[in-house]
C-alpha positions as CSV (number, residue, x, y, z in Angstrom):
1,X,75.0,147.8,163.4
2,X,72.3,150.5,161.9
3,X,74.1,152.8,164.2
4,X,77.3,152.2,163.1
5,X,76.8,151.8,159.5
6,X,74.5,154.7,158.8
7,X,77.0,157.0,157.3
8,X,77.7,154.3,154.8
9,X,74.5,154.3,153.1
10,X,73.5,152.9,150.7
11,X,74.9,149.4,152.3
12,X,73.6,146.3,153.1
13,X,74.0,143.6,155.4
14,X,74.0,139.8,154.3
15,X,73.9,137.5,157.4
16,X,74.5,134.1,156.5
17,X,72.4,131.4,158.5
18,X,74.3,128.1,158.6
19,X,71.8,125.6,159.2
20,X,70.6,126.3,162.5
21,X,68.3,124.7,164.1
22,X,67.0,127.5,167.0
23,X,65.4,130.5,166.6
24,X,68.4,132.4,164.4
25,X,66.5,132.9,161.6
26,X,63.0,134.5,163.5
27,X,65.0,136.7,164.9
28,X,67.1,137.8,162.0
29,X,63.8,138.5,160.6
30,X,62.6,140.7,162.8
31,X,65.7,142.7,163.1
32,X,64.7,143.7,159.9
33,X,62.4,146.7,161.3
34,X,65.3,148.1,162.7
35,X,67.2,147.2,159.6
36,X,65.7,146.9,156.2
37,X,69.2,146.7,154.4
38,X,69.4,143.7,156.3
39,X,69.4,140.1,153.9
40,X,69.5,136.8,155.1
41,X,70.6,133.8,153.7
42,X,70.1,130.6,154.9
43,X,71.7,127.3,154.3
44,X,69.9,123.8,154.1
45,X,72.7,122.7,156.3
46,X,75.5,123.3,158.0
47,X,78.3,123.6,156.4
48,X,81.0,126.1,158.1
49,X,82.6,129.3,158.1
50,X,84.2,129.3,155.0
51,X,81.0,128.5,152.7
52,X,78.9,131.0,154.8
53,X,81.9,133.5,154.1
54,X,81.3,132.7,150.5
55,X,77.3,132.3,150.0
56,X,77.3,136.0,151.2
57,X,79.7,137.3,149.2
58,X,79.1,136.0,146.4
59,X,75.3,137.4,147.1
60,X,76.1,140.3,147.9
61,X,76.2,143.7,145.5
62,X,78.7,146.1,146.8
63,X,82.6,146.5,145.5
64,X,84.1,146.2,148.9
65,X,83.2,143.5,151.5
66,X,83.4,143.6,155.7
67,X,83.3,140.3,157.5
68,X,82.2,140.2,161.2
69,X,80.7,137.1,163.2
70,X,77.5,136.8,164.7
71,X,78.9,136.4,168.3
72,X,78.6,139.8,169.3
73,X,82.2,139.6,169.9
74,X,83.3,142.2,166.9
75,X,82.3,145.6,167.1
76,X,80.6,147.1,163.7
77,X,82.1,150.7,164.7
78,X,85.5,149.6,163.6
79,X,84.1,149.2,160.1
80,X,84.1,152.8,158.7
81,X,87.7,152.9,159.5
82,X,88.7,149.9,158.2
83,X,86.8,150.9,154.9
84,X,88.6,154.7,155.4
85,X,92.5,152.7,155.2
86,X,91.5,150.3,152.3
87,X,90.2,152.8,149.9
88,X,93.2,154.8,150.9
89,X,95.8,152.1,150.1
90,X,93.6,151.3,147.2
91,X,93.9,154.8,145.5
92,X,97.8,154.4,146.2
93,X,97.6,150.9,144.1
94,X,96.2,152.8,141.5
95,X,98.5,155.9,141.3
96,X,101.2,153.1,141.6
97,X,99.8,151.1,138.6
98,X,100.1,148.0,141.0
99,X,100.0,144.8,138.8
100,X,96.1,143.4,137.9
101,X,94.8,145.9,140.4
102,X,94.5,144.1,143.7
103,X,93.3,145.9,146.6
104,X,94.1,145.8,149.8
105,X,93.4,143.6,152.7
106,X,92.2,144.9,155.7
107,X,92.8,142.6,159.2
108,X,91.1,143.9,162.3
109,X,93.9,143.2,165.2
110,X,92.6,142.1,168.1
111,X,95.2,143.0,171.0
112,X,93.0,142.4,174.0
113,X,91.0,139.5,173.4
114,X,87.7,138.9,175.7
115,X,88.3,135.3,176.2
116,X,89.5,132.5,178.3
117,X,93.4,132.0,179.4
118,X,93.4,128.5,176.8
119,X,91.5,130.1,173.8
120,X,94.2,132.9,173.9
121,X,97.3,130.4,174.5
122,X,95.6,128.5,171.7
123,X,95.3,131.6,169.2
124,X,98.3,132.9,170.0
125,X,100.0,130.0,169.3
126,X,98.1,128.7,166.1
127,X,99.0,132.3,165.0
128,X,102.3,132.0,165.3
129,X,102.5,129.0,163.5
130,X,100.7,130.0,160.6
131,X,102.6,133.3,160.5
132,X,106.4,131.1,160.7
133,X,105.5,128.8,157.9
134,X,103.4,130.9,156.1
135,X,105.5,134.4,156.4
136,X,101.9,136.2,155.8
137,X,103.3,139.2,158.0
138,X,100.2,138.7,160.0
139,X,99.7,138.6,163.7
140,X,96.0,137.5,164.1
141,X,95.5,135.7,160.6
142,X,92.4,134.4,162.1
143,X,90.7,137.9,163.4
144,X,86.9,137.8,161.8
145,X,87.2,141.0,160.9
146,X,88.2,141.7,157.7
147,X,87.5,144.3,155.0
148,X,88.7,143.5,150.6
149,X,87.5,143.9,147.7
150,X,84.7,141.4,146.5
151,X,86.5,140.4,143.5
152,X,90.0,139.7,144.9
153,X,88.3,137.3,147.5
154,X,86.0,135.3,144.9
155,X,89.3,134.4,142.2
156,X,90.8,132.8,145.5
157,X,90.5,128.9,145.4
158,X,87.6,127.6,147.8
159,X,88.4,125.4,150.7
160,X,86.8,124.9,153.9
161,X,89.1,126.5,156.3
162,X,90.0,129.4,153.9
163,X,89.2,132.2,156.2
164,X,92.1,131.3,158.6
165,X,94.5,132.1,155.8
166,X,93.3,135.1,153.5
167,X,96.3,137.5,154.7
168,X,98.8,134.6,152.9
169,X,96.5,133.9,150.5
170,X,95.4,137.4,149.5
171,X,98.9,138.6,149.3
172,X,100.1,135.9,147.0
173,X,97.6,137.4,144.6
174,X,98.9,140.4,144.8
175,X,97.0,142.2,147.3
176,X,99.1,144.4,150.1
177,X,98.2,143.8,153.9
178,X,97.0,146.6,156.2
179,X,96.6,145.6,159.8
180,X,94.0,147.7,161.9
181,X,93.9,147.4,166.0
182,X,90.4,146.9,167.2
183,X,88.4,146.5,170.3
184,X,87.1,142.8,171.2
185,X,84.3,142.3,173.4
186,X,83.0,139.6,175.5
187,X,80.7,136.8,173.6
188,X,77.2,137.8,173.4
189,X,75.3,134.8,171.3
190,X,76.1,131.5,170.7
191,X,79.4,129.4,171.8
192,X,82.3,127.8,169.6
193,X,81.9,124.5,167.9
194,X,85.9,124.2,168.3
195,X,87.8,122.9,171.3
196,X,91.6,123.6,171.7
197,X,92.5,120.1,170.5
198,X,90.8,119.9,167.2
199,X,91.4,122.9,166.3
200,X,95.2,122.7,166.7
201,X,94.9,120.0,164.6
202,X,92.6,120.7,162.0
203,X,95.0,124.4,161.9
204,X,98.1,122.2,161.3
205,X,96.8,120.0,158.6
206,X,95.4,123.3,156.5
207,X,98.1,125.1,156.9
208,X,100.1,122.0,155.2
209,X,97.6,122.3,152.8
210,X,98.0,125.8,152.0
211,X,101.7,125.4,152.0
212,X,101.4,123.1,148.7
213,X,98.6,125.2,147.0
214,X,100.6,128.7,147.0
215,X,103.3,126.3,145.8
216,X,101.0,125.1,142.8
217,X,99.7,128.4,141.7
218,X,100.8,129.9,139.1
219,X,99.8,133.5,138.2
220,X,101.8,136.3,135.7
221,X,102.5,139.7,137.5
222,X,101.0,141.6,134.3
223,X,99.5,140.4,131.8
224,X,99.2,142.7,128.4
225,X,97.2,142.5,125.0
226,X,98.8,143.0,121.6
């Protein structure tokens, strides 16, 4: 991560510990001397992807935001081009005058994915069903990497499960969709809380859910002062 990041600087990194109980937090701690931009948050509890996503960026100082997991599985490297495309597309939003300003979103593709036969059956088809009913124009809604603009992620409405659908989400605010192909590597730490089964349903019921709220939001395409 130091590695990957250095040409960024100054950056930090806010790591997010969600209530666990091993020893995730020592050795976040020590990291630090290879890392001093390194921050970390942690949680009296567990309470899931989504908050975590939110606890560090609402912490967190910079304009634009990358997300990544902890699992080793992402690699940081992809990062500087991923910021390289958004602030690209963002000085086109500008030059276009693009209503309220939204930046773009940034998804981090993953076309050759370092897991088990089931776990890519079971992406592939939650994907696809998110991206049918949704029409997000997304094919790996659910990558972890991500890369936006702090603000246009904290006016979206919280909800456990949000991270699974911030390409239909971000573009209903506005924001335009870039989709970047990145490597995916073999888990190194950790191993999912989520079997196939639950998370086919819990996937179904959200996206029902998200269905209704894009329905209920209401939102001008420019607003002007007199």
């Amino acid at each position: 991560m130091a590695e990957a990041l250095a040409p960024l600087r100054p950056f930090e990194v806010v790591f997010v510990n969600d209530g666990s109980t091993d020893n995730t937090l020592g050795a976040l701690l020590a990291a630090r001397a290879m890392l001093p931009e390194l921050r970390v948050l942690s949680h009296d509890r567990r309470c899931g992807k989504t908050a975590s996503l939110r606890t560090g960026i609402e912490a967190a100082r910079g304009e634009w935001i990358a997300t990544i997991d902890g699992d080793g599985q992402d690699d940081p490297r992809e990062i500087l081009p991923m910021l390289a495309m958004a602030q690209e597309g963002w000085g086109e939003a500008i030059r276009a005058n693009r209503p309220r300003g939204a930046g773009p979103l940034v998804v981090g593709v993953r076309h050759k994915r370092n897991d088990n036969l089931s776990r890519r059956f079971a992406t592939r088809f939650a994907n696809g069903l998110r991206r049918r009913l949704l029409n997000d124009d997304c094919p790996d809604t659910g990558a972890p990497m991500k890369l936006f603009r702090r603000d246009d992620f904290l006016r979206l409405p919280p909800f456990e499960g949000l991270h699974r659908f911030l390409p239909a989400l971000f573009r209903h605010y506005g924001s335009p969709l870039l989709l970047k192909p990145v490597h995916h590597r073999a888990r190194l730490h950790g191993r999912s809380k989520y079997t196939n089964l639950n998370r086919a349903v819990v996937g179904i019921r959200d996206t029902m859910g998200v269905m209704w709220l894009r329905n209920r939001i209401r939102r001008p395409d420019q607003v002007t002062e007199s």
